[in-house]
C-alpha positions in Angstrom: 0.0 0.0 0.0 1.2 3.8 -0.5 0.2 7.0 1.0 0.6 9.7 -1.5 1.2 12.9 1.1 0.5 16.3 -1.1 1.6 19.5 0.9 1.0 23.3 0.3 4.4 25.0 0.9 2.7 28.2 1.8 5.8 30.3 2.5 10.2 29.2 1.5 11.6 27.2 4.1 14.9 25.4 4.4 15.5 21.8 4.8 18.8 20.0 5.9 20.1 18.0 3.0 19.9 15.2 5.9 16.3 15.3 6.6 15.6 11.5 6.7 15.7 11.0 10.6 13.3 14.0 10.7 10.3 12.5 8.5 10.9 8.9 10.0 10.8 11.2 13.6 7.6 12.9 12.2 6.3 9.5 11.3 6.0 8.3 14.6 4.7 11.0 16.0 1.9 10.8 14.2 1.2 7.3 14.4 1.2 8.0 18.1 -1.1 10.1 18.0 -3.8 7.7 16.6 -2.2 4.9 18.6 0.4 4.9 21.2 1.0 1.5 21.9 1.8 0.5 17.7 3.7 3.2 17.7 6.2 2.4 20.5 5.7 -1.3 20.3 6.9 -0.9 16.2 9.5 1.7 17.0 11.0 -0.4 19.7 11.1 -3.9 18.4 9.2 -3.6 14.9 8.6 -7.4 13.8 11.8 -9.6 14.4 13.3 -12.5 12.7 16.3 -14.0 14.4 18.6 -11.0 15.9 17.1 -9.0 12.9 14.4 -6.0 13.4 12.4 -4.6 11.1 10.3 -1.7 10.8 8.2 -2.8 7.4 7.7 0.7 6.1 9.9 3.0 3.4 9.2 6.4 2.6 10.5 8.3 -0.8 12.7 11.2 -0.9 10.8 14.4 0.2 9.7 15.9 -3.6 9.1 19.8 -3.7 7.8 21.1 -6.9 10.3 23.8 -6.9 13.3 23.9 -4.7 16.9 25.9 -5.0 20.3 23.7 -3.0 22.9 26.2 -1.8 25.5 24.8 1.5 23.2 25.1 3.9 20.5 22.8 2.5 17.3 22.8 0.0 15.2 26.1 -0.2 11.7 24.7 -0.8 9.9 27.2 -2.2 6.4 28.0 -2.0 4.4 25.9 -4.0 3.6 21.8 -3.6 5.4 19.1 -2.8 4.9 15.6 -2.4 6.3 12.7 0.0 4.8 8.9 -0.8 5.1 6.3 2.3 4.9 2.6 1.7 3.8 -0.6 3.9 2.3 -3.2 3.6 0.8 -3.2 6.6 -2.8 -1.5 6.7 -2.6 -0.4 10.0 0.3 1.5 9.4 -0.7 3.1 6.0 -4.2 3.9 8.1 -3.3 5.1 11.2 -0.3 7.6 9.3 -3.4 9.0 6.4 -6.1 9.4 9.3 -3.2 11.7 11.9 -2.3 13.6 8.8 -5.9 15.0 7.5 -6.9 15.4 11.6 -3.6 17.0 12.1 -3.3 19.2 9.2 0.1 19.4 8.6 3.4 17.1 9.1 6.2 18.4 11.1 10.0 18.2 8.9 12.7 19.5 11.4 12.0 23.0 12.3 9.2 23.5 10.1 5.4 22.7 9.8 4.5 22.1 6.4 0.6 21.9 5.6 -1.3 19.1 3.8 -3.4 19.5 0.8 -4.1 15.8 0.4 -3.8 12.3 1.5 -4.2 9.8 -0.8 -4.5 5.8 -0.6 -3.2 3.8 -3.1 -4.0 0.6 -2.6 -3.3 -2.0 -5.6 -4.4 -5.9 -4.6 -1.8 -8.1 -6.3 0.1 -6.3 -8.5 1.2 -8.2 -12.0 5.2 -7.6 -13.3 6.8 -9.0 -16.5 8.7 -11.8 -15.1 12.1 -9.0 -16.3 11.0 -5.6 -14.4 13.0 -2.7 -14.2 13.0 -0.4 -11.6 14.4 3.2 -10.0 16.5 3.7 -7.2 15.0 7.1 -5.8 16.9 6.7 -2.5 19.8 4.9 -1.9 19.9 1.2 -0.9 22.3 0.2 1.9 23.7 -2.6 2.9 26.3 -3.8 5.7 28.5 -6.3 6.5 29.5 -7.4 10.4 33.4 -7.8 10.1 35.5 -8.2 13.4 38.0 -5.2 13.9 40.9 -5.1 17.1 38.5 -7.4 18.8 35.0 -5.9 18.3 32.7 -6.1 15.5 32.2 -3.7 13.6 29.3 -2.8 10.8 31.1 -1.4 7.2 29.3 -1.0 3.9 29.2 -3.3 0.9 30.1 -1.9 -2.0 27.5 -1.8 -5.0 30.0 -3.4 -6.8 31.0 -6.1 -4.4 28.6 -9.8 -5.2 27.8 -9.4 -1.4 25.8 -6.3 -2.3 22.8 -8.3 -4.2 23.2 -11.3 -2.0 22.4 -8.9 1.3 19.5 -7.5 -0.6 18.2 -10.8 -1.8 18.4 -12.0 1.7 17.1 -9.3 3.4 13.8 -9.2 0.9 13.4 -13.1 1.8 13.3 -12.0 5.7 10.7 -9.2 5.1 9.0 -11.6 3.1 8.9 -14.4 5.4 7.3 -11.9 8.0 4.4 -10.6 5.6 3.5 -14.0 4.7 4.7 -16.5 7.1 6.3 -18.6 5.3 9.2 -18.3 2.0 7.9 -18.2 -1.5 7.3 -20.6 -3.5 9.3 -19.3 -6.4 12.9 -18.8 -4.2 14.5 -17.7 -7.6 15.2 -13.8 -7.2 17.9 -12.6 -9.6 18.9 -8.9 -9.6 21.1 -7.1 -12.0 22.3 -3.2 -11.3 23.4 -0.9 -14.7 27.1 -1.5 -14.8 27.3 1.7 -17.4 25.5 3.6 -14.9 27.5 2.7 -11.8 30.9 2.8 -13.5 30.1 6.4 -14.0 28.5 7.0 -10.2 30.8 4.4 -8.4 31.4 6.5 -5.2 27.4 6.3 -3.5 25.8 8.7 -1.6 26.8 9.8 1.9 23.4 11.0 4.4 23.8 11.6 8.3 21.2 9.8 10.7 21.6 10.9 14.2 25.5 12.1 13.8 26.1 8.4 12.1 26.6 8.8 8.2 25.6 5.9 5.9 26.0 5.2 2.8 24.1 3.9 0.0 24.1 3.2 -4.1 21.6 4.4 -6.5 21.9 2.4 -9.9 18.8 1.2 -12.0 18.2 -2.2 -11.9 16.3 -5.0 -13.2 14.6 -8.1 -10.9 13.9 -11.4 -12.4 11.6 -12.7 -9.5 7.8 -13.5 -9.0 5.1 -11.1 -8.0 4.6 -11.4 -4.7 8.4 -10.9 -4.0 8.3 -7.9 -6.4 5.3 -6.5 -3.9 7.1 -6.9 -1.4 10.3 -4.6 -2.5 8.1 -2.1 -3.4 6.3 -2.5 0.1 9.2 -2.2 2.2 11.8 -1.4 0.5 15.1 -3.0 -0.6 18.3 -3.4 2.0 18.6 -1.9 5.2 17.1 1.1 7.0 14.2 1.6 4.8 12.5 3.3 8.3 14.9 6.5 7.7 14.1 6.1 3.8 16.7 4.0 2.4 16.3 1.3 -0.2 12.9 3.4 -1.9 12.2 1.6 -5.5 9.9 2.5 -8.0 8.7 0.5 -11.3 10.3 2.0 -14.2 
């Protein structure tokens, strides 16, 4: 399911290039106020599968209609903008769309910004070709536990590096296995970045969450997998930390 977010930038206001943490922030504040306990209880311990927690939400980048960058961050003018949220959890999807239209406006950082419109997408079953292509429009991350001077230690996989897809592939089986219970039965998930595109954007993109910077790759790709796994990307996102809005894919 996605919630389509439309806002009414009334006046300029400026927004830290590293604004993820806010909206994820602004996100449960929200749900909170519709429901206290799924909010803490998903913020907290989110649904868990072995040592592994996750969140089962992704939100796009934010998407002003008109918008200026200078060194301290984006000028969002006055005009619209737009922010879609994903999960495939209904609860989720409804408890965010009903705070927003009571609440009027979302909280970003320092600044309100008003809403215009909420809208529910909700599309039962979605159908691919078996070969589907699709947009990074935030980067995906990965990571890697490797033991350093005695302690271990999380660093980055590489776009490049074979571990990268196997992470991802893995990871989407996990979120998979939680929204359904079980694995699918089509276990074949192939997925194949653009090699021109990444030899020419090789070194990823760098975004601060709470003072730790991560880093992730944007790279079109294509998926060779079945449906349901497909939905499931989309859903929640592909990699790790697709609560702060990493790992955001969109059908090409």
């Amino acid at each position: 399911m996605k919630l389509i977010i439309e806002f009414d930038v009334k006046e300029d206001k400026l927004l830290d290039y590293n604004y993820n943490y806010f909206i994820s922030s602004a996100i449960y504040s929200l749900l909170a106020e519709q429901n206290q306990e799924f909010a803490s209880q998903l913020h907290n311990r989110g649904h868990q599968i072995g040592n592994k927690n996750f969140k089962l939400f992704v939100f796009s980048k934010f998407m002003p209609a008109r918008f200026e960058t200078n060194k301290n961050g984006i000028l969002v003018k006055k005009g619209r903008a737009k922010l879609f949220v994903n999960s495939p959890l209904k609860e989720f999807i409804y408890y965010l769309g009903s705070a927003l239209m009571e609440k009027g406006y979302m909280r970003i950082g320092n600044d309100n910004y008003d809403i215009a419109n909420v809208h529910y997408e909700v599309v039962a079953n979605r159908q691919f070709e078996y070969e589907s292509t699709f947009i990074t429009s935030s980067p995906i991350v990965t990571t890697t536990s490797t033991m350093i001077d005695g302690k271990i230690k999380n660093e980055t996989v590489h776009i490049t590096e074979p571990k990268y897809v196997e992470n991802i592939k893995n990871n989407l089986l996990k979120k998979y296995f939680l929204i359904h219970g079980g694995l699918p039965d089509d276990m074949n998930i192939e997925i194949e970045f653009d090699q021109d595109y990444i030899k020419k954007n090789p070194k990823g993109k760098l975004i601060t969450i709470k003072g730790i910077t991560v880093k992730g790759y944007i790279a079109p790709f294509k998926m060779r997998a079945s449906d349901d796994v497909k939905n499931v990307a989309i859903d929640c996102g592909l990699g790790e930390k697709n609560s702060v809005g990493m790992g955001y894919v969109v059908l090409r």
